[in-house]
Structures are given as structure tokens and as C-alpha cells.
One Martini backbone bead per residue (centre of mass of N, CA, C, O) as a GRO file, in nm:
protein
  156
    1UNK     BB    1   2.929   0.595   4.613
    2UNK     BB    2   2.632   0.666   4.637
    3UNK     BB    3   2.647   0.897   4.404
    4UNK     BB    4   2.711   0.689   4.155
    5UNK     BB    5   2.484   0.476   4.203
    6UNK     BB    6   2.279   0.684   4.110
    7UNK     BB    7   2.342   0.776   3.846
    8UNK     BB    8   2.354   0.475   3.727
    9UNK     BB    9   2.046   0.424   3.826
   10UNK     BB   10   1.941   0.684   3.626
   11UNK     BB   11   2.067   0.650   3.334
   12UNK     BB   12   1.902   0.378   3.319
   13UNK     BB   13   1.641   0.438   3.309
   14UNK     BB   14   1.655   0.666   3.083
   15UNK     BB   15   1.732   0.474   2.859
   16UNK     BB   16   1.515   0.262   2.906
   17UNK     BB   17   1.278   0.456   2.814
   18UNK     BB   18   1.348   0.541   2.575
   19UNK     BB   19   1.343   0.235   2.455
   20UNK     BB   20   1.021   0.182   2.510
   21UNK     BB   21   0.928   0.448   2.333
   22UNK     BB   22   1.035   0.386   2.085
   23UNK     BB   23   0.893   0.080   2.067
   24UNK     BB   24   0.634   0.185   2.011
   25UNK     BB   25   0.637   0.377   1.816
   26UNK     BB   26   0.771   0.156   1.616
   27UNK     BB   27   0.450  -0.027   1.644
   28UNK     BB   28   0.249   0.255   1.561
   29UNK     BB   29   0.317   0.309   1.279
   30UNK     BB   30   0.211   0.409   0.987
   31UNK     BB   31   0.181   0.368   0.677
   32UNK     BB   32   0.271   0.409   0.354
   33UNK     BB   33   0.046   0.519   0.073
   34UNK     BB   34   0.115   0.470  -0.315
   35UNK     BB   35   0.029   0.547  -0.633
   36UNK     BB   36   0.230   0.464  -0.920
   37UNK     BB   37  -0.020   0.305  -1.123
   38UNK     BB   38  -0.235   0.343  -1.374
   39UNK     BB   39  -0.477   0.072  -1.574
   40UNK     BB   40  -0.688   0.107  -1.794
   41UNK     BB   41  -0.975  -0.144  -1.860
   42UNK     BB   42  -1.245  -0.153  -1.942
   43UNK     BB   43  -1.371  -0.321  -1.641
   44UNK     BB   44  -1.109  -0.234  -1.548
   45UNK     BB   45  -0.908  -0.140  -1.266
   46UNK     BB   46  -0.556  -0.095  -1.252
   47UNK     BB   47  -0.336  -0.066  -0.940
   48UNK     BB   48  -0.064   0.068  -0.817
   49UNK     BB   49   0.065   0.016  -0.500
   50UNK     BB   50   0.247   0.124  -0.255
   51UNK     BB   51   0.385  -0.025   0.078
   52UNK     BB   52   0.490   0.125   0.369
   53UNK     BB   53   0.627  -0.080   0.675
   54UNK     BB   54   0.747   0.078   0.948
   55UNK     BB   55   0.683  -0.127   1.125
   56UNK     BB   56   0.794  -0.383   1.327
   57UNK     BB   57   0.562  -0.554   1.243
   58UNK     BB   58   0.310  -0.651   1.071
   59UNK     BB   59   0.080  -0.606   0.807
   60UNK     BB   60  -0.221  -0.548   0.659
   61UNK     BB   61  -0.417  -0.552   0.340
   62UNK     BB   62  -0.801  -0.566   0.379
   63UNK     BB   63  -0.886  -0.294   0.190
   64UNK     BB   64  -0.994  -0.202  -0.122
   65UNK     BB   65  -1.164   0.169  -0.227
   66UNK     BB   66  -1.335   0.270  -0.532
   67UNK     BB   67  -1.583   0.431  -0.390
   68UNK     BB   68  -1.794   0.105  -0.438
   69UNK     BB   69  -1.502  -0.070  -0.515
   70UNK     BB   70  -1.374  -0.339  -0.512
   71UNK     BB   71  -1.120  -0.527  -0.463
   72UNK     BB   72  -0.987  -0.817  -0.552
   73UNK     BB   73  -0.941  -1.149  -0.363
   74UNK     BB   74  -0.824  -1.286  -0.631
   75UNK     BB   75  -0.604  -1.334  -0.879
   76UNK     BB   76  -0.568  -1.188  -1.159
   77UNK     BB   77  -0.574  -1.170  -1.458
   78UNK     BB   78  -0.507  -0.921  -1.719
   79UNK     BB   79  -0.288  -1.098  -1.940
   80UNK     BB   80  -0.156  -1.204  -2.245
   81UNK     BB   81   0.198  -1.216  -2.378
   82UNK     BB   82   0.255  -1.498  -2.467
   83UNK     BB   83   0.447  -1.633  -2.231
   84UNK     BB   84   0.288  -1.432  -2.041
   85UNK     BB   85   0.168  -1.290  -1.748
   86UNK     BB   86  -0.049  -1.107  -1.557
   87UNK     BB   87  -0.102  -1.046  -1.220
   88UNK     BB   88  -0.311  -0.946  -0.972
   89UNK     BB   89  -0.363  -0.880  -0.648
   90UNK     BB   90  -0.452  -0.990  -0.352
   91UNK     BB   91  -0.730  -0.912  -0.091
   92UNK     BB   92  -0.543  -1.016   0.144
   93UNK     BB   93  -0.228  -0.884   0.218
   94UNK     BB   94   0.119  -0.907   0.339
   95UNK     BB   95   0.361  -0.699   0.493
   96UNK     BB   96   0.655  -0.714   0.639
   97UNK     BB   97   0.894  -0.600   0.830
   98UNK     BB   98   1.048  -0.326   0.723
   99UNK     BB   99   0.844  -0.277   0.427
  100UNK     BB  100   0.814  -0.301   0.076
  101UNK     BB  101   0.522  -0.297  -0.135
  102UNK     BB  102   0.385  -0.414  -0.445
  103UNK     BB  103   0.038  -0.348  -0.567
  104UNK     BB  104  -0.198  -0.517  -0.843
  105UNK     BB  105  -0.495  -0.431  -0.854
  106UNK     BB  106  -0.816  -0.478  -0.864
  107UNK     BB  107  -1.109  -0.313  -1.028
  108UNK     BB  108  -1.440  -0.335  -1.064
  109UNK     BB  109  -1.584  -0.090  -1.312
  110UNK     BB  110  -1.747   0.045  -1.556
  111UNK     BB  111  -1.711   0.201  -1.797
  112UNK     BB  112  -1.845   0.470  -1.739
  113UNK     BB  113  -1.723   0.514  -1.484
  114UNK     BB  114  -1.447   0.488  -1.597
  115UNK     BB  115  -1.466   0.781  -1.758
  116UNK     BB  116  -1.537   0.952  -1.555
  117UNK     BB  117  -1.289   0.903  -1.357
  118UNK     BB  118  -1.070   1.017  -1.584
  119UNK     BB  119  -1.188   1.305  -1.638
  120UNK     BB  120  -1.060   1.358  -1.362
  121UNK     BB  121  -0.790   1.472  -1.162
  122UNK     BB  122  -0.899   1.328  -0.895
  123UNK     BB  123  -0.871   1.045  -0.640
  124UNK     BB  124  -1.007   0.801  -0.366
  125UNK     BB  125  -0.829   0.603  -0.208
  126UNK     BB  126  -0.938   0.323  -0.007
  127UNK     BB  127  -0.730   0.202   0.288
  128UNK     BB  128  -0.715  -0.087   0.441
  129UNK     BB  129  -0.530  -0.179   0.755
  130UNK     BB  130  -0.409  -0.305   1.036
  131UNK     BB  131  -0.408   0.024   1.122
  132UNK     BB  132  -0.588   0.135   0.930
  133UNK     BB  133  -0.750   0.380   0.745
  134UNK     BB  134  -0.673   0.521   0.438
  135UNK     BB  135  -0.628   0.813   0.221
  136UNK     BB  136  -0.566   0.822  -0.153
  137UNK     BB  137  -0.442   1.075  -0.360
  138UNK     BB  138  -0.453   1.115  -0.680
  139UNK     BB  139  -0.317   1.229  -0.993
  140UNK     BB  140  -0.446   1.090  -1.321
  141UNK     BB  141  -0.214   1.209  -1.518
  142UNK     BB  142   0.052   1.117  -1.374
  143UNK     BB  143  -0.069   0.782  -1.400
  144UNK     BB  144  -0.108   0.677  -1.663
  145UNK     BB  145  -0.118   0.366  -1.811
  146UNK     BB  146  -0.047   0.127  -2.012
  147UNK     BB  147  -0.050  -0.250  -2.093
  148UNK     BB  148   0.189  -0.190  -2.267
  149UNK     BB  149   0.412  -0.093  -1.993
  150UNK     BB  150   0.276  -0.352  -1.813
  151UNK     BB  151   0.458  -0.562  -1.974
  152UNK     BB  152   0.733  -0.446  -2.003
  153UNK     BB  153   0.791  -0.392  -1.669
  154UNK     BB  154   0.742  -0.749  -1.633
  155UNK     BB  155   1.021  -0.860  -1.826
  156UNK     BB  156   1.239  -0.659  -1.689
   0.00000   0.00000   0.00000
């Protein structure tokens, strides 16, 4: 009777423990942050980027910075066509969990340099979200799209 009793409170512990792990492992997964498409315009930079939240928590995307252009912290609007209007999102943003979102960001840039950075294979977005810093690498030709494929697909 004492040697089932000792495998049982062995068994549980063995699975809380396991139980214990996990829900750690899971409350500090780092999110996975990808840029889906480029927009540039005259002097503003715009990215779409998805930000997925493995973790249990929210976290909050704090900072997105491209080489020294910061993206804006406040609703952009972007264009107006007809009845519509294109905003890109404010930073910082919070995504809850175990969720993905899309976020339109604006980035003010000069015009020079944005021709300059265009004419590169690829670049640099530093995203800093309250998990830490990440660098997504991303290249320009595979994403590259015009403002008017982005009122198409905000219509649709």
C-alpha cells in the first residue's frame, strides 16, 4: 500500500513539474516579428509588419526604429481615396495573447535616403517590444508595393 501511495505523490509531482515548466517556457517565448510589405511614399517610409505573441502575456511592440528614423507614435493617416482613409498604427501598440496582428507603421525618412535604402538588396527594422529587442532582416525587392495595391487591399 505504501509503494502505490509513493508512486502516486511520485507520478504527481513528475507531472506538476512538467506543468510548472511549461507554463514558464510559455509565459517567455519571444514573439516572431515579420515585415509582409513596403510602401514607400515621398518622404515617409510605410511597413506592414505582423508581430505573432507565442507568449501567455500581452507584450507591447515599445519601439520600431529604422537605421536612425523612428517610427511615428501617433495614427498617420496615410491617404484619403473617395470615401476612404488609410491610418497607419500608432507606437506603441499592444498585441494580447497567443495572437497574431498587423501593424502599418509610418516611418518619416528623407527623401534621399529613402531612394538610397530602396536601391539596397535589404535592410534592418529594429522592433523592441517589452520581450526585448529583435532585428528583422528583410529583403526589398520581394516586398516592395504601391499605395494604391494598399487602398486596394484596405477596401477589400
Amino acid at each position: 500500500m505504501q509503494i502505490i501511495t509513493f508512486v502516486i505523490s511520485l507520478l504527481a509531482f513528475i507531472m506538476s513539474s512538467i506543468l510548472f515548466v511549461t507554463k514558464i517556457y510559455d509565459r517567455f517565448m519571444t514573439p516572431i516579428i515579420e515585415i509582409t510589405d513596403i510602401y514607400p511614399a515621398g518622404d515617409i517610409f510605410y511597413i506592414k509588419i505582423s508581430v505573432l505573441n507565442r507568449s501567455s502575456s500581452p507584450i507591447a511592440v515599445t519601439h520600431v526604429l529604422l537605421q536612425n528614423h523612428e517610427a511615428t507614435s501617433y495614427p498617420h493617416m496615410m491617404l484619403k481615396s473617395g470615401e476612404h482613409k488609410v491610418f497607419g498604427d500608432p507606437i506603441p501598440s499592444n498585441i494580447p495573447q497567443k495572437s497574431i496582428i498587423q501593424f502599418l507603421i509610418a516611418i518619416p525618412i528623407d527623401t534621399q535616403e529613402l531612394e538610397e535604402l530602396l536601391k539596397k538588396e535589404k535592410f534592418i527594422l529594429n522592433v523592441t517590444t517589452s520581450m526585448g529587442k529583435q532585428h528583422v532582416i528583410t529583403e526589398i525587392d520581394k516586398k516592395l508595393r504601391t499605395l494604391d495595391q494598399l487602398v486596394k487591399e484596405q477596401i477589400q
